[in-house]
C-alpha positions, 0 to 999 in steps of 0.5 A, a space after each residue: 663370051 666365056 664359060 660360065 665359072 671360067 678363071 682368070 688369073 688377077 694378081 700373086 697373092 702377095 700383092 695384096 696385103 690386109 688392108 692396102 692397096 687393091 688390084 684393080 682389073 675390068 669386067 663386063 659387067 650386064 653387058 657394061 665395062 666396069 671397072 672392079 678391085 681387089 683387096 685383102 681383109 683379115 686374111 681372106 680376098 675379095 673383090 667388088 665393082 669400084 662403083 659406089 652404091 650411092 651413086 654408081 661412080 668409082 670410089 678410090 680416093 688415090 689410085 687403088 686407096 679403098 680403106 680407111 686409115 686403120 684398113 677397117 672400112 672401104 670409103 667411098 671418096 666422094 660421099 662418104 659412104 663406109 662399106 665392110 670390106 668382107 661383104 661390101 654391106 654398106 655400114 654407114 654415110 649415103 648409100 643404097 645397098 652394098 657393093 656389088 661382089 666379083 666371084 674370086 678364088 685364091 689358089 697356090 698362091 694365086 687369086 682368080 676371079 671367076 667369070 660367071 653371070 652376070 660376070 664376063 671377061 673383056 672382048 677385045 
């Protein structure tokens, strides 16, 4: 396991673009493999687990397609459920809560994602 507030290089800033495609990438997450994304909304990146809070399975409609058509909302693909990109609150169709949020940091243009708990990196 890695120490608390460890980061790990994800992608360079440039790849991801307001309201494209998300770069996916795996964590542990309570001890479970999961797999997570990130994205970019209104200048700034965040990140969640690809797990729907409707029904915990992933949401991507075409490999690493999350937003709408006008890059406002994250969809779930297989019911509907319309999530805000900067907090992950569900806004709308089934869902229980929002999205679970993965600790990113984006410096000298490069994003991170932070591994503390419940938040750990693969063991391999």
């Amino acid at each position: 396991m890695s120490d608390s507030g460890d980061l790990h290089a994800l992608c360079n800033s440039h790849e991801l673009l307001d309201g494209g495609l998300a770069v996916p990438f795996d964590v542990m997450y309570a001890g479970q493999t999961c797999r997570a994304f990130a994205i970019r909304f209104r200048g700034l990146v965040h990140a969640y687990l690809n797990r729907c809070s409707h029904v915990a399975m992933e949401m991507d409609w075409q490999p690493d397609r999350f937003f709408d058509d006008s890059g406002q909302w994250l969809l779930c693909s297989t019911h509907g459920a319309a999530y805000e990109p900067s907090t992950g609150a569900c806004k709308g169709g089934p869902c229980r809560g929002g999205l679970v949020s993965v600790p990113l940091q984006e410096r000298e243009g490069v994003v991170y994602w932070q591994a503390q708990y419940p938040f750990a990196p693969l063991a391999f």
